[in-house]
VOPABA-432794 format. One record per residue (C-alpha): residue number from 1; residue in one letter; x, y, z. Coordinates in Angstrom, 3 decimals, m for minus. Layout:
# VOPABA-432794
+-------+------+----------+----------+----------+
| balum | seke |        X |        Y |        Z |
+-------+------+----------+----------+----------+
|   NUM |    a |        X |        Y |        Z |
...
+-------+------+----------+----------+----------+
# end
This chain:
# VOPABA-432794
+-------+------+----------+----------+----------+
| balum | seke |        X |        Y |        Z |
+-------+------+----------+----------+----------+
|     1 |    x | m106.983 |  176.253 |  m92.376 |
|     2 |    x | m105.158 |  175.308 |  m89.453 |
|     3 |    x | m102.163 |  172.424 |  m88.832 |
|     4 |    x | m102.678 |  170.129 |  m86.558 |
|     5 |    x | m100.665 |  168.197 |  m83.714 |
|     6 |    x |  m99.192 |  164.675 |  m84.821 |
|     7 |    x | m100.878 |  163.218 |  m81.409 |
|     8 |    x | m103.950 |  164.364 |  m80.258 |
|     9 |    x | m104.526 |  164.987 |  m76.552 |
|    10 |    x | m104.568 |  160.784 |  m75.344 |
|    11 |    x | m101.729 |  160.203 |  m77.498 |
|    12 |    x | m102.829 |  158.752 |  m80.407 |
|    13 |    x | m101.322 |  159.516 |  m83.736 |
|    14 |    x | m103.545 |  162.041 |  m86.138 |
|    15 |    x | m102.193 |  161.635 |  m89.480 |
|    16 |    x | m104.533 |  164.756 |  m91.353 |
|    17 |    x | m100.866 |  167.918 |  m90.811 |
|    18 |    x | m103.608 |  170.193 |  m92.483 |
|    19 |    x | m107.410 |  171.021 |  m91.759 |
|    20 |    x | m109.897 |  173.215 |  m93.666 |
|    21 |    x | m111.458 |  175.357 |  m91.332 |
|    22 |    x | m113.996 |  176.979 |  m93.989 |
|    23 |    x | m117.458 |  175.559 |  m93.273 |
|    24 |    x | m118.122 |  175.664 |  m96.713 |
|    25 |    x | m115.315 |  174.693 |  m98.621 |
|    26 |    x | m115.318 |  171.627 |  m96.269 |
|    27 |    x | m119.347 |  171.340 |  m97.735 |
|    28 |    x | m118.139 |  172.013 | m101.057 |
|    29 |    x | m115.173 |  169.282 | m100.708 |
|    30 |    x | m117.804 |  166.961 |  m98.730 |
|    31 |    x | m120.097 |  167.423 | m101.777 |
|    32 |    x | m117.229 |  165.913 | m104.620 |
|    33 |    x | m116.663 |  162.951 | m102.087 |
|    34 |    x | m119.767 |  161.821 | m101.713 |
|    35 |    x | m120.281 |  162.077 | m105.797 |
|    36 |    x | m117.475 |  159.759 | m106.068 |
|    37 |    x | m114.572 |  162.139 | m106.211 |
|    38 |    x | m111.927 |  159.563 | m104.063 |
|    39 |    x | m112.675 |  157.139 | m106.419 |
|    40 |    x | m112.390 |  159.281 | m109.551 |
|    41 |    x | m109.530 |  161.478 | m108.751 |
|    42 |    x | m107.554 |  157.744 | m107.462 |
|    43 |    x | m108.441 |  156.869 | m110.776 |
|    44 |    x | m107.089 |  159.690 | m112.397 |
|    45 |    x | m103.603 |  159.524 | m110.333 |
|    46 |    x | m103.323 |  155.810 | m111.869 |
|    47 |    x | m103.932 |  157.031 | m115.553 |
|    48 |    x | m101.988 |  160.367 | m115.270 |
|    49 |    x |  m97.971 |  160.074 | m114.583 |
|    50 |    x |  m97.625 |  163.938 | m113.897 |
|    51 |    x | m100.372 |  163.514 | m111.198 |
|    52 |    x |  m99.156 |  160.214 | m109.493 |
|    53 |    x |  m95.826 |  162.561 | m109.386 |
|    54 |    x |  m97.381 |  165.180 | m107.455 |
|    55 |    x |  m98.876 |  162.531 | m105.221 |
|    56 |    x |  m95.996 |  160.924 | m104.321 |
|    57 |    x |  m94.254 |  163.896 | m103.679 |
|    58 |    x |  m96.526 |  165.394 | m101.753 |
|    59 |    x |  m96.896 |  162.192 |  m99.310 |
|    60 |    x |  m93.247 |  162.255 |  m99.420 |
|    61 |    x |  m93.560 |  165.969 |  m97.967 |
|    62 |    x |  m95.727 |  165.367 |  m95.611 |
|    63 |    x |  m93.294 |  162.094 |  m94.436 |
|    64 |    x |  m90.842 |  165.032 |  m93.940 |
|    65 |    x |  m92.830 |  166.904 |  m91.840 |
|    66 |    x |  m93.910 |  164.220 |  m89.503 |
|    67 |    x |  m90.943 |  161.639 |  m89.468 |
|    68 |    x |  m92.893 |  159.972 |  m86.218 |
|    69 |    x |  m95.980 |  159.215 |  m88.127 |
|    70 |    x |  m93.820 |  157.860 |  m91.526 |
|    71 |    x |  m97.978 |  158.290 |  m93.249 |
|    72 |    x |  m98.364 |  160.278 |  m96.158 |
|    73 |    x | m101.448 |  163.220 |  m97.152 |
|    74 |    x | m104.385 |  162.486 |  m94.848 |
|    75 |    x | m102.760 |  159.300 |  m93.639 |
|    76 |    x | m101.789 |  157.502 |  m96.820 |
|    77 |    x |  m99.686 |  154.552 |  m96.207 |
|    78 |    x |  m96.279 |  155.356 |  m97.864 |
|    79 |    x |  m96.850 |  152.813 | m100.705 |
|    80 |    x | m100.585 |  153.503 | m101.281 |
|    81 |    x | m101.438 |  154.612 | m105.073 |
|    82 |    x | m105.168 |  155.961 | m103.452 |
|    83 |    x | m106.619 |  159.077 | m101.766 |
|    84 |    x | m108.377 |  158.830 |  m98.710 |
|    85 |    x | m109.301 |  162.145 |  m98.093 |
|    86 |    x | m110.134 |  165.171 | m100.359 |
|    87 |    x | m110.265 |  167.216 |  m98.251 |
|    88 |    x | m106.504 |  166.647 |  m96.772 |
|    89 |    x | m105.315 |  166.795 | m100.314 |
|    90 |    x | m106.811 |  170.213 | m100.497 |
|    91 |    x | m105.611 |  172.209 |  m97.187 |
|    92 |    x | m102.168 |  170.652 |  m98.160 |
|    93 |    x | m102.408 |  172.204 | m101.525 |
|    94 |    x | m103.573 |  175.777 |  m99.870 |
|    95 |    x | m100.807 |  175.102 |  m97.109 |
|    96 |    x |  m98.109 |  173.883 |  m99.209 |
|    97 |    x |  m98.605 |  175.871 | m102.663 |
|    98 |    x |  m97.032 |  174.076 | m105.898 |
|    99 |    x |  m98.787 |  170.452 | m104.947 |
|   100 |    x | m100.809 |  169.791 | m108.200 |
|   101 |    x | m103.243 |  167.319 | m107.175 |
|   102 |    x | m104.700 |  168.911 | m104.292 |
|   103 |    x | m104.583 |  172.248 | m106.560 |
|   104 |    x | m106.661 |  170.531 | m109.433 |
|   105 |    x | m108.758 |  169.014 | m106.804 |
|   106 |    x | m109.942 |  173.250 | m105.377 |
|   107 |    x | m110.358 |  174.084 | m109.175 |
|   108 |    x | m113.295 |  171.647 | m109.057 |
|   109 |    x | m114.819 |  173.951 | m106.394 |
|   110 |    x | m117.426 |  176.348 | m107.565 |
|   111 |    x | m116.569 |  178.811 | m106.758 |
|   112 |    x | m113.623 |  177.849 | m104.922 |
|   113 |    x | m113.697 |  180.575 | m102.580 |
|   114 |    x | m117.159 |  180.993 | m101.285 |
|   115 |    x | m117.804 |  184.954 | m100.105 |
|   116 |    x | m118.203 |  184.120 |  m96.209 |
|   117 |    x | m114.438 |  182.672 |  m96.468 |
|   118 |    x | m112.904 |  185.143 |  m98.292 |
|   119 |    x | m114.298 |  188.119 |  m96.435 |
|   120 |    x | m115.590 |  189.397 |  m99.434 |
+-------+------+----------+----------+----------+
# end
C-alpha cells in the first residue's frame, strides 16, 4: 500500500490518501465490487449505526489529513451516507488500523492475504 499526493503532477486534486498496491487483493477487492459490494456494504452502513459510526469517522479522518481537499475515504463528499470505492475503504483500514468498515470489508477477502503479498 502506498499514500498518495493530494494533487497529482498537473495539479488536480486526487482524493484516494491510500492505494493497494497488491495485484491481487486489488483483484480480490475488484471481484466484491463488481458483485455488488458498493451497493451492499452502502446498504449495510444505512441499517447498521455502529458501522455508519466508523464511516463517518473515518471520512472525518481522512478530512484531517487533507484539510485542502475537505473529501472524505476515496473522495466521499463530507455529507455522503455511500461508498464509492472498496477498495479506498480497505488500504485506509490496513493504513489506519481500528477503522471498522474497511476492516469488515478485508474479512470478506478469501483469503485476505493472498501468498504472493505476504511473502509467504
Amino acid at each position: 500500500m502506498t499514500e498518495q499526493a493530494a494533487f497529482d503532477d498537473a495539479g488536480e486534486p486526487f482524493p484516494t490518501t491510500f492505494w493497494l498496491t497488491c495485484p491481487q487483493l486489488v483483484a480480490a477487492i475488484s471481484r466484491l465490487e463488481a458483485a455488488g459490494g458498493v451497493e451492499r456494504w452502502t446498504r449495510r452502513v444505512g441499517e447498521n449505526p455502529e458501522l455508519a459510526a466508523s464511516l463517518e469517522r473515518g471520512n472525518a479522518e481522512q478530512r484531517a489529513l487533507r484539510p485542502e481537499l475537505d473529501l472524505g475515504i476515496g473522495g466521499a463528499r463530507p455529507e455522503a451516507k455511500t461508498l464509492k470505492c472498496l477498495h479506498a475503504h480497505v488500504a485506509f483500514a490496513l493504513a489506519r488500523p481500528g477503522y471498522e468498515l474497511g476492516e469488515r470489508i478485508l474479512a470478506e477477502v478469501d483469503p485476505p492475504w493472498p501468498e504472493v503479498c505476504s511473502g509467504a
